[in-house]
SEDRENLO-947916 format. One record per residue (C-alpha): x, y, z; residue number from 0; residue in one letter. Coordinates in nm, 2 decimals. Layout:
<rs>
u v w k r
X Y Z NUM A
...
</rs>
This chain:
<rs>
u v w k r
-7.47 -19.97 13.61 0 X
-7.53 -20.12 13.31 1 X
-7.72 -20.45 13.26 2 X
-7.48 -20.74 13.17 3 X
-7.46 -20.88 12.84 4 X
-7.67 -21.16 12.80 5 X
-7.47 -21.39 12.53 6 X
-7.26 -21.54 12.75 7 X
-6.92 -21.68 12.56 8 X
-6.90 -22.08 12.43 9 X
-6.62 -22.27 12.62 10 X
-6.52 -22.60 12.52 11 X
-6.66 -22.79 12.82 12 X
-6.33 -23.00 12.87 13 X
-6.13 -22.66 12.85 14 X
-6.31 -22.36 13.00 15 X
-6.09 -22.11 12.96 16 X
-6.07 -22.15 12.54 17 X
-6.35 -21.96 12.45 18 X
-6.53 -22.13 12.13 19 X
-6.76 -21.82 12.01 20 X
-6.85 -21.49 12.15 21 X
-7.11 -21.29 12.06 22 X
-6.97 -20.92 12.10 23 X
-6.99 -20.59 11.87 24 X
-6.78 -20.60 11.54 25 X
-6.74 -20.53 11.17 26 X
-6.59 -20.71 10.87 27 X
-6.47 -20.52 10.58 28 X
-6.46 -20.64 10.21 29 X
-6.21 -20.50 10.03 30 X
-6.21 -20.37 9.66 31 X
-5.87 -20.32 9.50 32 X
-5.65 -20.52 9.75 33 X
-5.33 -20.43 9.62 34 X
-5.43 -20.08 9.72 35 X
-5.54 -20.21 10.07 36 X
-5.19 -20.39 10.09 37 X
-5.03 -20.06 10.03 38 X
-5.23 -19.87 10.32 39 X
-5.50 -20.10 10.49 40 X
-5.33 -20.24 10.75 41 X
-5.16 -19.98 10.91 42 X
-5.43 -19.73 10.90 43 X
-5.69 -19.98 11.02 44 X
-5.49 -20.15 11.28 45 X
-5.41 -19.76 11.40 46 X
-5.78 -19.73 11.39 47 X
-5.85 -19.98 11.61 48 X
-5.56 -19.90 11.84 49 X
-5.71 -19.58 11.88 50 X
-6.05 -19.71 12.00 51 X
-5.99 -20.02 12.18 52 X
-5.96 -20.00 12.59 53 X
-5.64 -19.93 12.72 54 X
-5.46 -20.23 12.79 55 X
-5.71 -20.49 12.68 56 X
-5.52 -20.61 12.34 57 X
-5.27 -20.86 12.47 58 X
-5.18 -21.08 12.18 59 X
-5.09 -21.07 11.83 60 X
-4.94 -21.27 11.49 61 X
-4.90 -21.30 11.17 62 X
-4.84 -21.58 10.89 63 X
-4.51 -21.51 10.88 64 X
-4.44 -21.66 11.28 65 X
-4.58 -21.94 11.42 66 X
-4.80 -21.91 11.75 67 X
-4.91 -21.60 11.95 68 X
-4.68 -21.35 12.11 69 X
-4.74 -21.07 12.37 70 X
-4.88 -20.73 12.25 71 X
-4.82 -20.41 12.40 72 X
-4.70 -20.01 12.30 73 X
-4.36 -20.16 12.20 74 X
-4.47 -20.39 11.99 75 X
-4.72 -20.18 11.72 76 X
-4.40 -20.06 11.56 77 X
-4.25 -20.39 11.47 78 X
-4.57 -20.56 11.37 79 X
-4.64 -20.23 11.14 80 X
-4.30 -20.34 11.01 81 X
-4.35 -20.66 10.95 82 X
-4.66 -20.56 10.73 83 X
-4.46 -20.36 10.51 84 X
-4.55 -20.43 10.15 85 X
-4.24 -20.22 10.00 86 X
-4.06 -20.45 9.78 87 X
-4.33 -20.75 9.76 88 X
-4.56 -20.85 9.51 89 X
-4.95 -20.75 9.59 90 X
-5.15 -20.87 9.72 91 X
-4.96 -21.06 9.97 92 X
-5.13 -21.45 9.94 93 X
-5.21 -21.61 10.27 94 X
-5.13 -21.28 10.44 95 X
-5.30 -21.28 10.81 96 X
-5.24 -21.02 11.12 97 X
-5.40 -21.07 11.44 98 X
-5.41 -20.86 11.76 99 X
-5.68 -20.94 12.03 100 X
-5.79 -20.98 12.36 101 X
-5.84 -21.36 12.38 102 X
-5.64 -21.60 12.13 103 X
-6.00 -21.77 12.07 104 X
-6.25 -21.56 11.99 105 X
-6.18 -21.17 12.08 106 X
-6.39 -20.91 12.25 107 X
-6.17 -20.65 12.12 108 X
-5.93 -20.72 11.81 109 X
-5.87 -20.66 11.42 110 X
-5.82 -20.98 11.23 111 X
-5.64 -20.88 10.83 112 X
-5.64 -21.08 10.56 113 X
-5.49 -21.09 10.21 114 X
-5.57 -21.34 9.94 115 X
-5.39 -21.35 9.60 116 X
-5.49 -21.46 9.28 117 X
-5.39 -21.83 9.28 118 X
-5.71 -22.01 9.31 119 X
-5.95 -21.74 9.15 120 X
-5.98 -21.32 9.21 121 X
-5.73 -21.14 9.43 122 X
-5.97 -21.10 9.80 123 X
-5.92 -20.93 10.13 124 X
-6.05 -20.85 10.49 125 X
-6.06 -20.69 10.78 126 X
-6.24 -20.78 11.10 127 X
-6.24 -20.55 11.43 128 X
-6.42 -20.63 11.75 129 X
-6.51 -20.42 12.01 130 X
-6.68 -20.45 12.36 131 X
-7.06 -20.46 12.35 132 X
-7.06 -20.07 12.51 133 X
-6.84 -19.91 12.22 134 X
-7.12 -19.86 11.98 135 X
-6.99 -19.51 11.87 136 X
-6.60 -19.65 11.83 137 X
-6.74 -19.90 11.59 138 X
-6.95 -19.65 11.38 139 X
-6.61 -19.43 11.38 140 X
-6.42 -19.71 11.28 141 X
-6.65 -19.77 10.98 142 X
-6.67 -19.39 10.90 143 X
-6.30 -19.40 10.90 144 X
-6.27 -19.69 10.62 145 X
-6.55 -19.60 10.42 146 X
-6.39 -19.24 10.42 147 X
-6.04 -19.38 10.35 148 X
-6.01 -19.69 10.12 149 X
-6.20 -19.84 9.87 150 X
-6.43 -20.11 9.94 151 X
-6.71 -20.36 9.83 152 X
-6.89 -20.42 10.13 153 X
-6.94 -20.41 10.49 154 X
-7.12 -20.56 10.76 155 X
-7.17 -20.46 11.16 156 X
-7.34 -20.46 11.46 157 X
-7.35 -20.70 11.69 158 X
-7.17 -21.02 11.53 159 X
-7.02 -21.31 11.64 160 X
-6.67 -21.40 11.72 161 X
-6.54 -21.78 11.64 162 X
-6.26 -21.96 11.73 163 X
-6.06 -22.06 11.40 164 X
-5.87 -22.33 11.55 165 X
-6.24 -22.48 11.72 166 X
-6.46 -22.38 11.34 167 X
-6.73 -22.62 11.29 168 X
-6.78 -22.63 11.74 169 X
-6.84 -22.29 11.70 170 X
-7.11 -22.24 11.43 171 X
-7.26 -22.52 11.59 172 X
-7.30 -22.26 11.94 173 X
-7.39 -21.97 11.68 174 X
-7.70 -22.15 11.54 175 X
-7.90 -22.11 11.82 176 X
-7.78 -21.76 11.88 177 X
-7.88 -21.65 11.56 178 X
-8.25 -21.83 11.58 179 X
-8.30 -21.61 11.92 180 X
-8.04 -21.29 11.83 181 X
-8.21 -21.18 11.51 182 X
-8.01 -20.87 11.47 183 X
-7.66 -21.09 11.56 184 X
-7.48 -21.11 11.24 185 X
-7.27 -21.39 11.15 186 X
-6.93 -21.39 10.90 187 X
-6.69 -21.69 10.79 188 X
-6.47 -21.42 10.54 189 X
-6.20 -21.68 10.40 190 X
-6.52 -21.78 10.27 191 X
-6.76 -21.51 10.16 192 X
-6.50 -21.29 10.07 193 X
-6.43 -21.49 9.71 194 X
-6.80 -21.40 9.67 195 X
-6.80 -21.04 9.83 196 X
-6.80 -20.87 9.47 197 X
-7.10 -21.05 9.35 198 X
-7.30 -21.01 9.63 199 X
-7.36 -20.83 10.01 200 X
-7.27 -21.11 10.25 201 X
-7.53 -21.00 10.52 202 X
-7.70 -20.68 10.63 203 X
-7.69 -20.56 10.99 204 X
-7.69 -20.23 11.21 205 X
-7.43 -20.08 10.96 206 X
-7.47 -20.18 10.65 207 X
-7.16 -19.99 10.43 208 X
-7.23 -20.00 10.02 209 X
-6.95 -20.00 9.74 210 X
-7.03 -19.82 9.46 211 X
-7.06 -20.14 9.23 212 X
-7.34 -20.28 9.51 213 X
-7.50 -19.94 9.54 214 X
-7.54 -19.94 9.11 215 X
-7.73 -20.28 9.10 216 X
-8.00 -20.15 9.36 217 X
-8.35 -20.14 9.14 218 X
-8.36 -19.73 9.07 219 X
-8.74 -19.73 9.24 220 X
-8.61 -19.92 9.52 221 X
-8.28 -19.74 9.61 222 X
-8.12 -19.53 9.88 223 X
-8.28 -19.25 9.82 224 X
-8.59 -19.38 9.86 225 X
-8.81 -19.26 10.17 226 X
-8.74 -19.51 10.49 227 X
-9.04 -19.59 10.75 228 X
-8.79 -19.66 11.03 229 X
-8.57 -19.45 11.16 230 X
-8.29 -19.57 10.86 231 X
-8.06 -19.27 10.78 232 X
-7.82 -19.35 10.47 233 X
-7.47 -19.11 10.44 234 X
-7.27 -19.07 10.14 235 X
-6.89 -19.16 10.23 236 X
-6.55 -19.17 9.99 237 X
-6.64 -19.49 9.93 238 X
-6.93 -19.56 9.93 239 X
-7.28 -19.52 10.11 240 X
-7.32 -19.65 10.47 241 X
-7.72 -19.77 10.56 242 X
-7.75 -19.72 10.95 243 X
-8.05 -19.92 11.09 244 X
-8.14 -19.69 11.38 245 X
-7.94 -19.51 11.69 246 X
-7.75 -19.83 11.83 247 X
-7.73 -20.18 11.76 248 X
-7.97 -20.43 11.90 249 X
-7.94 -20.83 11.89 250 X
-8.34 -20.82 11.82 251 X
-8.39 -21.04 12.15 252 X
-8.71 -21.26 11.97 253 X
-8.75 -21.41 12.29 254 X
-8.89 -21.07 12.45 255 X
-9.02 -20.98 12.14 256 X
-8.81 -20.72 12.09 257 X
-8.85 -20.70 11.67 258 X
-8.58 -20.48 11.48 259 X
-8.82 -20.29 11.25 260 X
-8.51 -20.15 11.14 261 X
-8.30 -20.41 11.07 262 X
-8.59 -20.60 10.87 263 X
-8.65 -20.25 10.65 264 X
-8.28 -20.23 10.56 265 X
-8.26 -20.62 10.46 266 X
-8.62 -20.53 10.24 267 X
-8.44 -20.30 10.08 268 X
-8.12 -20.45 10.04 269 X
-8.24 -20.82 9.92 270 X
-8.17 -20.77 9.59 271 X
-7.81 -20.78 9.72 272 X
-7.79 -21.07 9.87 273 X
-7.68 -21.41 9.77 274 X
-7.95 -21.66 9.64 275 X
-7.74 -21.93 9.75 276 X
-7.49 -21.83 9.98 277 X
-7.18 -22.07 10.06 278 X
-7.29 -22.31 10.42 279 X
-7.15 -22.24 10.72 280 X
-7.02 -22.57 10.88 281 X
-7.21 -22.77 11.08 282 X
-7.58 -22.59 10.96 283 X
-7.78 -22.81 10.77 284 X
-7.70 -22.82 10.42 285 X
-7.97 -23.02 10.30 286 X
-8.22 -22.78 10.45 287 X
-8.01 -22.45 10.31 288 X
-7.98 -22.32 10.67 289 X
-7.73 -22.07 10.58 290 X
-7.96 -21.90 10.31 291 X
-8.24 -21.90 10.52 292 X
-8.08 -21.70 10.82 293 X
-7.97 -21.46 10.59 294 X
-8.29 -21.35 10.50 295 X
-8.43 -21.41 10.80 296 X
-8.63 -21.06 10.81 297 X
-8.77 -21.08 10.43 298 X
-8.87 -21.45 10.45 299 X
-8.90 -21.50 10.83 300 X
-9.14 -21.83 10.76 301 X
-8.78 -21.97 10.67 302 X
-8.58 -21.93 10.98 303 X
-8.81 -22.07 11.28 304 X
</rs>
């Protein structure tokens, strides 16, 4: 029997059963070229993910185009595949959002797409899946599988954290904590970092996947190729080069001590990459520039105490 998790899930105290935050495993996916993700991202990822979640756990879904949450099941993949056809529409599709989960607040298992046009700056996408903590391989697969497939600036998994987008600032206030005790639990707000995603990696983490722009503004001494002291191994995909910090995640418990030599050589590595000032997540302290601390919480640890 395994031992239980032990992040157990926010709930907004006047409401237990809406779950706030969730810490879980999980992978967001920057996209390059979005109209080309429009044309063939969601389907094949949301298959993906079909593919690996449990049976029977993914129980709701919706899109912008509807409003609220219906049920999911078999039946229902071929319509919602329909609905995300792009023939005939301009690309990307702005606004565009696809949900299908476990929990309507903040999933366990689910794939969250995104598609952002060019109204208020560059054309941006994502995609988000979540998995149970004990589906470490189905996650690496499902990375594989995109960084085989489509093209790609960045992306970021491991063990991350799940928010509730109707319940935003509540739940980055619950993540702060997590994150000063969970080094290696990785944190995204993509509506956000993905209008920066092609200037910088927003975050480093068990899998760390590489576009080839990222990959070409590592220092040439200081690269990928370069010898690892941890056990890092780097493989060369379609798309791109995906950096594994060691066998299987770990949330880098620093209250047992348990450091993730790993996951602190990676973000060495990688630190070039990452944003000097990165935008805040709400409800950190601003003033203090929270955000940009925890992010390089293994190269500047002094920062993030």
């Amino acid at each position: 029997m395994r031992d239980p998790f032990p992040v157990a899930p926010m709930v907004l105290r006047d409401a237990p059963a809406v779950v706030v935050a969730r810490a879980t495993l999980g992978a967001t996916v920057y996209f390059d070229d979005v109209a080309r993700w429009a044309r063939e991202g969601a389907a094949l990822t949301l298959r993906a993910l079909l593919a690996l979640a449990p049976p029977g756990s993914l129980r709701w879904c919706d899109t912008s185009a509807r409003d609220g949450w219906m049920p999911f099941d078999e039946e229902t993949t071929p319509r919602l595949l329909a609905s995300l056809d792009p023939t005939g529409r301009a690309l990307p599709r702005h606004g565009l959002r696809a949900r299908v989960v476990d929990d309507a607040g903040a999933p366990s298992t689910g794939w969250v797409y995104r598609e952002h046009g060019p109204r208020h700056g560059a054309a941006f996408g994502y995609v988000q899946v979540f998995l149970p903590d004990d589906r470490a391989d189905d996650l690496l697969q499902f990375v594989l599988t995109v960084g085989q497939s489509l093209p790609l600036l960045a992306c970021v998994g491991g063990h991350t954290a799940a928010w509730n987008t109707a319940h935003r600032a509540t739940a980055f206030m619950a993540l702060r904590p997590w994150c000063r005790r969970y080094l290696g639990l990785d944190a995204q707000d993509p509506d956000v970092a993905g209008r920066r995603a092609h200037e910088a990696l927003p975050g480093t983490s068990w899998l760390t996947l590489l576009g080839p722009a990222l990959q070409g503004r590592l220092p040439p001494d200081a690269g990928l190729d370069a010898p690892w002291s941890e056990p890092v191994t780097v493989l060369p995909l379609n798309h791109g080069a995906l950096v594994r910090a060691g066998d299987a995640p770990t949330l880098g418990d620093a209250n047992t001590l348990l450091y993730p030599r790993a996951y602190a050589e990676v973000a060495h590595r990688l630190a070039p990459l990452l944003p000097e000032e990165p935008p805040e997540f709400p409800a950190w302290d601003a003033d203090a520039k929270e955000t940009a601390a925890w992010m390089r919480r293994f190269t500047a640890p002094e920062g993030w105490r």
